[in-house]
Every structure is written in C-alpha cells, then in structure tokens.
Wavefront OBJ file of the C-alpha trace (Angstrom):
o trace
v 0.000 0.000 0.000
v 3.223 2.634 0.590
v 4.540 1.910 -2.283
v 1.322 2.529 -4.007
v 0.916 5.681 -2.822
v 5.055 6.316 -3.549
v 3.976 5.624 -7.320
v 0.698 7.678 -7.088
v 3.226 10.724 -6.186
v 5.939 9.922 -8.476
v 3.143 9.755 -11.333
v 1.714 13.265 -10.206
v 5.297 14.379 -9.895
v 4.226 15.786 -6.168
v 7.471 17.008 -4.853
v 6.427 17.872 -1.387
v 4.295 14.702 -0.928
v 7.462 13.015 -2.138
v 10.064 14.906 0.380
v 7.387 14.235 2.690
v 7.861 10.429 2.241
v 11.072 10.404 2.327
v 11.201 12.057 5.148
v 9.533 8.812 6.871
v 11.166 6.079 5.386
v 14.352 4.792 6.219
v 17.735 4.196 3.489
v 17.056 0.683 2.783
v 12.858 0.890 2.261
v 13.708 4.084 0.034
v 16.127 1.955 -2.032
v 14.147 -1.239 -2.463
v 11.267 1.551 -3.932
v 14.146 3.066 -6.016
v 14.885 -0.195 -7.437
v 11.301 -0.949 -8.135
v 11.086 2.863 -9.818
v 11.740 3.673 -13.656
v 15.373 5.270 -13.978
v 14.087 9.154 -13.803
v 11.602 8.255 -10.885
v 14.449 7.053 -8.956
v 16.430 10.114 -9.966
v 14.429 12.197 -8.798
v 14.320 10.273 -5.197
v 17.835 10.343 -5.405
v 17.959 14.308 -5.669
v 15.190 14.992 -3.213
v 17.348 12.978 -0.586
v 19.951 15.234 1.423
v 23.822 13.950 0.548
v 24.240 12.270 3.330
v 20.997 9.422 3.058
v 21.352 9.581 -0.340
v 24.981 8.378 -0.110
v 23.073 5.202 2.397
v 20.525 4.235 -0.056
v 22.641 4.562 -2.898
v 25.294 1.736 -1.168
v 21.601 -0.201 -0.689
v 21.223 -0.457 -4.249
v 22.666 -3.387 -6.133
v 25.622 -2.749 -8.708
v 23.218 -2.417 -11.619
v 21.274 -0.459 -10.703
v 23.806 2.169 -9.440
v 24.909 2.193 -12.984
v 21.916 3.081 -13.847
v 21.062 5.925 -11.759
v 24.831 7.351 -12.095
v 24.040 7.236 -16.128
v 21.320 9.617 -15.557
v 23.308 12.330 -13.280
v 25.044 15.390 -13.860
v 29.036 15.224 -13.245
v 29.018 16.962 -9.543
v 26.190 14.934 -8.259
v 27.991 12.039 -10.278
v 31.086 12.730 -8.662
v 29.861 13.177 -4.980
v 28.245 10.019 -4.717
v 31.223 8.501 -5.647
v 33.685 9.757 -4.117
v 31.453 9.155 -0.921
v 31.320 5.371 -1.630
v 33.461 2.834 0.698
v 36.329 1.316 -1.631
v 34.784 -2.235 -1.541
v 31.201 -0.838 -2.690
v 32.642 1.348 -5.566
v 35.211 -1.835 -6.682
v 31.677 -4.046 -7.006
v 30.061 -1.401 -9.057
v 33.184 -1.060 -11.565
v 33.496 -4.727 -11.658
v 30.065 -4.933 -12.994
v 30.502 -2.342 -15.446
v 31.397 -1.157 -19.043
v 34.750 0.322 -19.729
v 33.483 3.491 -20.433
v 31.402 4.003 -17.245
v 34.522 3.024 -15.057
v 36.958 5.458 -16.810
v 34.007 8.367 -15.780
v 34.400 6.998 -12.382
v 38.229 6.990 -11.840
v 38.089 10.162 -13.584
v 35.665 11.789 -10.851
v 37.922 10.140 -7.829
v 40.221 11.805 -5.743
v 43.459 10.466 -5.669
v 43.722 8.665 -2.524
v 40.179 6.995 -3.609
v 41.655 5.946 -6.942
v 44.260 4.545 -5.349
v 42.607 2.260 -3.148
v 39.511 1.447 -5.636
v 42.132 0.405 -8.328
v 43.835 -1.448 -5.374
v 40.657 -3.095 -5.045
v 39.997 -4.178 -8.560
v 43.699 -5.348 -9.100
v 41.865 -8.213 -6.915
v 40.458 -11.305 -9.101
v 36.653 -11.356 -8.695
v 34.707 -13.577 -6.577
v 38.272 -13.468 -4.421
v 37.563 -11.770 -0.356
v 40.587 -9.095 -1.653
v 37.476 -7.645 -3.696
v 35.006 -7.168 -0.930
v 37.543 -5.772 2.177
v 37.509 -2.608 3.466
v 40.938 -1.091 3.100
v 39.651 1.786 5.672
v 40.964 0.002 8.663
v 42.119 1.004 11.889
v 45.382 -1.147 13.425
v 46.606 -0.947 17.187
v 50.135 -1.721 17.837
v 50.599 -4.750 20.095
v 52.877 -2.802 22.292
v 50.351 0.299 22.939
v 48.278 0.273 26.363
v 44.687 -0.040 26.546
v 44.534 3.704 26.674
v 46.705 4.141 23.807
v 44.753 2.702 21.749
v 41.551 3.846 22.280
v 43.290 7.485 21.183
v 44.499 5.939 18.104
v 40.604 4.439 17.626
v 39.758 8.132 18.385
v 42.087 9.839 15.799
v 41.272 7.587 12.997
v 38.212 5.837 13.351
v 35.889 8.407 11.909
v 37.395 7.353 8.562
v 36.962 4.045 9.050
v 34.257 1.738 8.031
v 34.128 -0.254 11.110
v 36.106 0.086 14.867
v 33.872 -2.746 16.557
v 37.520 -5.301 15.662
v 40.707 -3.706 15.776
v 43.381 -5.957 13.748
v 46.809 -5.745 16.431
v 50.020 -5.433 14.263
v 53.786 -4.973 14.450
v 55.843 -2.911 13.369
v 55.553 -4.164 9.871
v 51.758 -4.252 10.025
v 51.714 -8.023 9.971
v 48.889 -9.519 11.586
v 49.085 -10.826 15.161
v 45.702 -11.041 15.971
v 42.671 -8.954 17.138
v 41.247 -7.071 19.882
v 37.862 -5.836 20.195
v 36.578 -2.230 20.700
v 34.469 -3.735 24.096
v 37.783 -5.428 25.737
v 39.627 -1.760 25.341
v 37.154 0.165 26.886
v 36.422 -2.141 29.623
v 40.055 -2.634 30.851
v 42.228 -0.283 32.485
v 43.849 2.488 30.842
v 47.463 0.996 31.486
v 46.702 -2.559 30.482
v 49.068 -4.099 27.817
v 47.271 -4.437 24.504
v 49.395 -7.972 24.476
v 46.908 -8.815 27.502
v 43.699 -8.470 25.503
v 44.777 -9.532 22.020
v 42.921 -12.648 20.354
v 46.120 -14.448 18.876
v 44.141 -17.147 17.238
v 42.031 -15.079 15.717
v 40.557 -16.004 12.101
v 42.400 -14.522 8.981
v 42.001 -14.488 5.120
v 44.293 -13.921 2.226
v 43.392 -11.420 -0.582
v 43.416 -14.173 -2.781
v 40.892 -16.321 -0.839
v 37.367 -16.969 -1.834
v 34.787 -14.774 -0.546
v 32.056 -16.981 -0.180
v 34.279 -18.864 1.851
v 35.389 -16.013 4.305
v 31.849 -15.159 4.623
v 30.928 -18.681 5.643
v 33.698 -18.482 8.438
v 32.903 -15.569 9.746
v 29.310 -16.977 10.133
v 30.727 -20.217 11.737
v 33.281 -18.355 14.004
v 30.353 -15.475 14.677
v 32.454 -12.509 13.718
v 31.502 -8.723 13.265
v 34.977 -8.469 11.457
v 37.296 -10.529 9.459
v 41.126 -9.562 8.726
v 42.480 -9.718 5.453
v 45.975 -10.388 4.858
v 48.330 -10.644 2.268
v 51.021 -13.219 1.202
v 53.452 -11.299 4.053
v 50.690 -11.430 6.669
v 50.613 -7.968 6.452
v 47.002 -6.497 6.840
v 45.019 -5.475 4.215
v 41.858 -4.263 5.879
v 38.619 -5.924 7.202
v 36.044 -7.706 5.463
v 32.450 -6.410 7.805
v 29.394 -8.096 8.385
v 27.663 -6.536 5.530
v 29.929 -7.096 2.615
v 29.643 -10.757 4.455
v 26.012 -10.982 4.191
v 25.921 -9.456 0.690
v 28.408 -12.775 -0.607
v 26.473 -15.089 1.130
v 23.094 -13.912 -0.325
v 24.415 -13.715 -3.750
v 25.895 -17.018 -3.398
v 22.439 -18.407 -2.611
v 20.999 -16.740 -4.898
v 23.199 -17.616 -7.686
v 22.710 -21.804 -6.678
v 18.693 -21.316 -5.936
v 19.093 -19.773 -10.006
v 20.969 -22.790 -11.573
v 19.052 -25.844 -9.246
v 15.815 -24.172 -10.924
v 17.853 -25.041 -14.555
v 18.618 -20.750 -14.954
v 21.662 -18.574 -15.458
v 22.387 -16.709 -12.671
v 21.433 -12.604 -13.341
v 22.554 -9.356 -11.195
v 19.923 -6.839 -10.477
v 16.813 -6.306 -8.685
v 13.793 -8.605 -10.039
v 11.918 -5.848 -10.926
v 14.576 -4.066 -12.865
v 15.535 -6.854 -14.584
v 14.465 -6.752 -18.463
v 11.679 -9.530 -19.709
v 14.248 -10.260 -22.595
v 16.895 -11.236 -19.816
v 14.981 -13.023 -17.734
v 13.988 -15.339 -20.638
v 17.661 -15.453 -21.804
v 18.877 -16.448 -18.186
v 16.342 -20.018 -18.306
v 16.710 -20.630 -22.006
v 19.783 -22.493 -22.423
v 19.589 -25.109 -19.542
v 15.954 -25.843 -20.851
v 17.113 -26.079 -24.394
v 20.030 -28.678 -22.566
v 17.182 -30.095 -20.880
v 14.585 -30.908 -23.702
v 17.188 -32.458 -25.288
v 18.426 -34.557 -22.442
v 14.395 -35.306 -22.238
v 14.428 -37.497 -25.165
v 16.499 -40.451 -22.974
v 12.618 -40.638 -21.550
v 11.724 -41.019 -24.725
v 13.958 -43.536 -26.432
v 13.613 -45.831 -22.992
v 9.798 -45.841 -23.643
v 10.176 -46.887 -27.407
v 11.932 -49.446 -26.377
v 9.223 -51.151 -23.732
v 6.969 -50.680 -26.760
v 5.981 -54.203 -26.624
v 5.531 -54.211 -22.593
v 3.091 -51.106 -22.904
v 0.959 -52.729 -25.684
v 0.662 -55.983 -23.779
v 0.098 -54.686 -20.632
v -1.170 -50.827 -21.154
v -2.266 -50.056 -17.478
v 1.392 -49.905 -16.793
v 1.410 -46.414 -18.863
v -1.246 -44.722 -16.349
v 1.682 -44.743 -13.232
v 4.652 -43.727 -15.433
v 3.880 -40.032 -13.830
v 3.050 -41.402 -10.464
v 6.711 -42.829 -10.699
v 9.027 -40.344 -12.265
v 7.432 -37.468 -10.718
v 8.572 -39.494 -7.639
v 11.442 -40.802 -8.229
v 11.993 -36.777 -9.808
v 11.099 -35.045 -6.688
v 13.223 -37.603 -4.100
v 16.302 -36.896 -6.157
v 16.090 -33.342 -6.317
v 15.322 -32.894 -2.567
v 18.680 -35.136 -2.118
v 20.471 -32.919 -4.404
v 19.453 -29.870 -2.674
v 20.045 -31.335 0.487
v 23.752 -32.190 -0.042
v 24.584 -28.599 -2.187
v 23.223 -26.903 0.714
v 25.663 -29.036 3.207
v 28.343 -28.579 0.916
v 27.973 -24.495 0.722
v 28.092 -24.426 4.562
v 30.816 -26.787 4.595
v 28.867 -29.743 6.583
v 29.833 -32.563 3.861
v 32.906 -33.373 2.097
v 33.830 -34.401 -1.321
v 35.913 -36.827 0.126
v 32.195 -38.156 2.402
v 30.818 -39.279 -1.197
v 30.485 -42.843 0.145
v 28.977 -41.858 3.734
v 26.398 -39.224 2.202
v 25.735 -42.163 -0.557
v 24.676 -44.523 1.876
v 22.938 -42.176 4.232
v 20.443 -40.595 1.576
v 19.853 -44.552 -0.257
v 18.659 -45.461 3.433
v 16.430 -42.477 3.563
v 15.837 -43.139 0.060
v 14.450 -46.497 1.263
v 12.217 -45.424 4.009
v 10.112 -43.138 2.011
v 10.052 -45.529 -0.909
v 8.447 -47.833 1.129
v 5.807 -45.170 3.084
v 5.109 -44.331 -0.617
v 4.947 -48.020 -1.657
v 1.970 -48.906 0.457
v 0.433 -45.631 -0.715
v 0.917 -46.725 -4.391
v -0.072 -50.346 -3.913
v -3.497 -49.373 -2.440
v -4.307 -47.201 -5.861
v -2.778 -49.616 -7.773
v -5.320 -52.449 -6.602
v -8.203 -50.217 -6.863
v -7.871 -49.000 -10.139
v -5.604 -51.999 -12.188
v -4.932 -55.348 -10.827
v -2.951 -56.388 -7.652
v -0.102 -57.940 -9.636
v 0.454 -54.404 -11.803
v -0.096 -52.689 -8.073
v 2.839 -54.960 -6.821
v 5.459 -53.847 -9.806
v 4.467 -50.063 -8.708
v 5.151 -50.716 -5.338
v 8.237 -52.369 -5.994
v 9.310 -49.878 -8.466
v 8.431 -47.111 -5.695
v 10.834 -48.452 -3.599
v 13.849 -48.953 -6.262
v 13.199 -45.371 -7.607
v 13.759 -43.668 -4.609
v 16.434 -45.108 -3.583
v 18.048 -44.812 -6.789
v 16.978 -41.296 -7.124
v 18.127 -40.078 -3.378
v 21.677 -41.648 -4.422
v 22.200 -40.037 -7.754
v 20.717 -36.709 -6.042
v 23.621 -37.265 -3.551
v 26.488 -38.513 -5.330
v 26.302 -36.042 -8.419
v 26.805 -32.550 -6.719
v 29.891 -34.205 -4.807
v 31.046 -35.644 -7.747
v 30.693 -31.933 -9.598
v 32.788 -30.465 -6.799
v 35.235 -32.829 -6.965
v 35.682 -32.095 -10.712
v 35.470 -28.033 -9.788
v 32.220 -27.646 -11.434
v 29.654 -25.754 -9.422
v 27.511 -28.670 -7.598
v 24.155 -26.249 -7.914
v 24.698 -26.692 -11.730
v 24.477 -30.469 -11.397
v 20.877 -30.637 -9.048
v 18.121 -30.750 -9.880
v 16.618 -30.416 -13.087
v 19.566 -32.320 -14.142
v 19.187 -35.014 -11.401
v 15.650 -35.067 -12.133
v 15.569 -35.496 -15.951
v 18.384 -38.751 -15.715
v 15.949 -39.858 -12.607
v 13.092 -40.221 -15.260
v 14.731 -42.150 -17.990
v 16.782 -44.592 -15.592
v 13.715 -45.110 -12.939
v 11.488 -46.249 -16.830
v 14.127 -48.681 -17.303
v 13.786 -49.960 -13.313
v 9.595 -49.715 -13.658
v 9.733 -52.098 -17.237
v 12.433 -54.212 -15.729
v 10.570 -55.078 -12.713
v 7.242 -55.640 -15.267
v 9.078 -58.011 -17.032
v 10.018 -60.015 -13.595
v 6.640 -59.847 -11.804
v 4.525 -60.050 -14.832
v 6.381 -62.503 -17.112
v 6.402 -60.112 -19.986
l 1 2 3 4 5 6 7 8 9 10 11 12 13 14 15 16 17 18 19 20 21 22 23 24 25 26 27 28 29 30 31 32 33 34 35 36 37 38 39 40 41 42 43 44 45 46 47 48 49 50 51 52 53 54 55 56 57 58 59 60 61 62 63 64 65 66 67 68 69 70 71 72 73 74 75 76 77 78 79 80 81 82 83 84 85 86 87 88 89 90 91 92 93 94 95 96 97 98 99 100 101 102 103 104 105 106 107 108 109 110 111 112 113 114 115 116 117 118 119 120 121 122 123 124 125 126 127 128 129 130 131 132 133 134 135 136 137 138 139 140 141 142 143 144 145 146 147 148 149 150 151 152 153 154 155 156 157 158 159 160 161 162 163 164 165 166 167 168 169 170 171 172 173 174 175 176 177 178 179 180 181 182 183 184 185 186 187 188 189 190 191 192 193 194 195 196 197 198 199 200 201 202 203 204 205 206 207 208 209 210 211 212 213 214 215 216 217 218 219 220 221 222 223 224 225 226 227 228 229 230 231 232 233 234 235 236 237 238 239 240 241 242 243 244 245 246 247 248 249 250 251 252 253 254 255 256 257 258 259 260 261 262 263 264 265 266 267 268 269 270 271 272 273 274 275 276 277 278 279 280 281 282 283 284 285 286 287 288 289 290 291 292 293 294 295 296 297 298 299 300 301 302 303 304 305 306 307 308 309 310 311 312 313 314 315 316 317 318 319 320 321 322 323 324 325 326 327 328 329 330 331 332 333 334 335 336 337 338 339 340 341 342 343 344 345 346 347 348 349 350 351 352 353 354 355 356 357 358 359 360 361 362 363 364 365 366 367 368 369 370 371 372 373 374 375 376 377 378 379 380 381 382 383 384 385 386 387 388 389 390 391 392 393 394 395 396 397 398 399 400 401 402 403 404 405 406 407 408 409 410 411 412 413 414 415 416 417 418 419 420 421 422 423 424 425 426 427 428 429 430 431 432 433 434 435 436 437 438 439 440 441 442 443
C-alpha cells in the first residue's frame, strides 16, 4: 500500500508529498522503492534525498542499478556520490561495469580513492581481496589499553568499522585482534598484548569470498582480517559485505538448481528479454536430455501394448522418483555451501540418503499399492510398489552422489541438481519400472 501511494506521487510528480515520504522512510525501504522505480523516478528520489541518506541508499542499491542511476546524473552529483562510496562498494560497481562508465568513475575520484579502488579491482573477482575494506584502523601490540583507544579516536571516523581492531607490528603483519568492548572495559594501562585474540581467524586477498563469509558466520564474527602473502594487513572484510556474498551465493545456486543462469539486479529491474535469456539455455540442454525418456519408452513398446495399465503410473513414478532426487540434491549442495559434507564423504552421504531413500520408498509403496489395486490389478499394483521403492532409492543416491562428484571435478555442484538429477531420474527409474514388469509379470 506505501509503495502505491510512492507511485501515485511519483506519477503526479508531487514534490512535497514526495520529500514528505522520504522524510519517513528509512535508506534501505527508500532503495528497495528506487529499485522498483523507472530510472528518472528514482532520480528524482535520489535528488530529493539530502547527501548524506542519499549516499546510504545509494550503497543499498545493487551494482546495476547504481549504474543506472549514475548514467542519468550530472558530473558533480555524479562525482559526490562517488567519491562518498566505501572502496569495496565502488570496486563491485566497476566490476560490474562497461569500460566506459569506469573510466568516468576513476576520472571523478580523488586520488587517494583511486588509489585504493584500483587497489581493489587489481583483486580477481569472486576473491575476499574484492570485498575488504581497506579503511581500517590497526593498534600496535605494544600500545596500552589507553593508547589505543586514542588511536581508535584519531582515525576511526574514517573508518568503516572500529567494533575489531586488527593488532600489528611494526611491519603491520597480523598478530591477531582485539575488540573495541575489551579496550574500553580494561584499564587504561593494560598491555594491549593482555587483551589480544592471537588465534584469531584470517584471510588472504586471494581467498574466496564466499568462503570467508561462511567463516565468519561459523566463528560469529563482526569483522574478518584480510591479509596478504606477508601477513601484512590489508583491511577488514564487515558483516555486511559478508552478508551481501552469502546472499548472492544463494541466490546464484537457488538460479541454476531451478535449470537458470544466474542474473545481477533487482527482479523488478531486470528486463523480460533477460529473464527469458537467463532459463533458455539449460531448458534447451534439458529438452534435449528429455528425449532419454523417450527412447527408454520406445523401447518397452511391446511391454506397454501388452500390458497398457502400466502407462497410467509412469507419472506417479518419475514425478517421484523426480522429486526424491532433487530434494537429495538440494540437500547435499546446501551441506556442501556451509561446509557440513565433504567431497571426500561421497560414500557416507551415498549410503545415508539410499537409506532415507528407502524409508520413504516404502511409506510411498503402500500408498501406491493401495491405488494400484483399486484402479488396475494387484499384480500391476505390486510392480508399482516395488518400483516405488527402487526409484527412490536410486533417485536419493544419484541426487547425492552427483553434486559431490561436480565439486570434486570443480564444477559448481548447484549446476548439477536438480533439473539435471531429475531429468536422468526419469529415464533410468522407466528402465527400473519395465524391468521389474518383465520379472513380476512374465512379460
């Protein structure tokens, strides 16, 4: 209903309603409703917003659609929001962007901000060097308690977070951390040494981010340090940048386990044209990997015409056998994302999901028997059940195995789930149903 009424005053062009609005919304609503908003609606939003929230909502915004709303400005209002970005935000955006857009952008920069945004993007993507925050404040491990807490004072306001304080030496390599709490509730004259967290995780520039993110989830961290190949720090990667590469890591494997290419953007922003292109390809892979269905049921020709009440559970059983392997498939890319299973567990995870497999094949069994014997005959209901049973065991292990198997062979396990999973599930669970119809009906 708010955003209604945002539309009704972008449509009437009702300034004061709008400043009004804005007035009452915080950064990240106002950004969702920019994203929604045609380019020159969320323009104008942008421009009606003081400098300071519009520098928030802008970081809000996904790279895209920053593009799109810098496209549209004038070069002072271009050059203030950019220059107000953090590093890691304004390396995303350029990342994502043509040539000719990122030259505008360095262009605009002051020097020390070019210096650390092409730092930045000297980074490979998808590596945590990318996503840190070179805007870090370091204690010395010899300072006091009370000596670094000035040092947090002097320097923090330009920093992007003081909540973890890396502790260095005189070469800036890492030694561990020390958190903003501990300083301020010790003793002026206690040794930093005393506090510091010497175990404390780390990751290289070089690392993957997903895989930082994940361990600061694990190890329930505000901050991570980033080092380099010296051990020298490099900055912090926060919480947020955290939560951003975890949520486009999910979102990229929920994309490809529903057979789609992976797109940047808000949904709403995001072109019909490029949606469509994004799920073509795997279902032109697909409908083509479809016709193993096919050829299996040419072949059990003969079996169909002799015995055509088989045909009426052929959906009954792939759409089971279908379904069990893609909930194993999503089961074990899921554990293997948050680091739960191994590829080196292949055998463990095999075993565990065919014994699962089993116990719902045979709940499902009884289920299928009973319609089977009401509708056919009791001997065609006993090859259903029986089939049941095979299917879904044979299902939950290829669901399993294949995704461990794919990460083994460092090809993204969500691409190998499960429309894949389901689509071989079909044509090998025919082969099971007219196998068992040949043993249990003498065909």
């Amino acid at each position: 209903m708010d955003g209604a009424r945002l539309a009704d005053l972008l449509d009437d062009n009702d300034v004061a309603g709008l400043q009004q609005w804005l007035a009452t919304h915080p950064p990240y609503e106002i950004a969702d409703e920019m994203a929604r908003a045609e380019p020159v609606h969320a323009a104008l939003l942008l421009r009606l917003l003081d400098k300071d929230r519009a520098l928030v909502a802008f970081e809000e915004l996904d790279p895209p659609t920053q593009q799109k709303l810098l496209s549209g400005l004038r070069d002072q209002a271009f050059r203030d929001l950019v220059e107000g970005m953090d590093p890691d935000d304004r390396a995303r955006l350029l990342g994502e962007a043509p040539a000719k857009f990122a030259h505008r952008v360095l262009a605009g920069l002051s020097p020390y901000e070019r210096a650390m945004t092409a730092e930045l993007l000297g980074y490979p993507e998808g590596s945590v060097g990318r996503y840190t925050s070179p805007e870090t404040v370091t204690v010395r491990r010899h300072l006091t308690a009370g000596q670094a807490l000035e040092v947090v004072r002097a320097r923090g306001a330009a920093a992007e977070t003081v909540y973890t304080l890396p502790v260095v030496d005189d070469e800036r390599r890492f030694l561990g951390t020390v958190s903003l709490r501990d300083l301020v509730l010790s003793r002026p004259d206690r040794p930093v040494a005393e506090l510091v967290v010497d175990d404390a995780p780390r990751a290289h520039t070089m690392d993957d981010a997903e895989r930082a993110a994940r361990l600061m989830q694990e190890a329930n961290l505000l901050a991570l340090t980033v080092v380099d190949n010296e051990d020298r720090v490099v900055g912090l990667l926060t919480i947020d940048d955290a939560v951003e590469v975890i949520e486009a890591a999910d979102t990229e494997d929920i994309a490809r386990q529903s057979a789609a290419q992976p797109w940047s953007g808000h949904y709403m922003s995001v072109g019909v044209t490029q949606l469509a292109r994004s799920r073509a390809t795997w279902l032109l892979l697909l409908i083509v990997a479809a016709t193993l269905t096919v050829n299996v049921l040419q072949y059990f020709e003969a079996e169909l015409a002799e015995v055509t009440a088989l045909a009426l559970f052929i959906p009954l059983l792939v759409g089971t056998g279908g379904n069990a392997g893609a909930q194993a498939a999503t089961s074990v890319v899921r554990a293997l994302a948050v680091g739960e299973v191994r590829t080196g567990d292949v055998l463990r995870v095999a075993w565990r999901e065919c014994r699962v497999g089993l116990l719902l094949g045979v709940m499902l069994a009884v289920v299928g028997f009973v319609i089977g014997a009401v509708l056919v005959t009791v001997p065609v209901a006993v090859t259903v059940s029986l089939a049941i049973v095979l299917v879904c065991c044979w299902a939950a292990i290829i669901g399993s195995v294949m995704p461990l198997l794919a990460k083994r062979l460092h090809i993204d396990p969500a691409v190998i789930s499960a429309p894949l999973v389901t689509t071989l599930v079909d044509a090998t669970g025919l082969i099971i149903y007219f196998g068992l119809a040949r043993l249990v009906l003498g065909l």
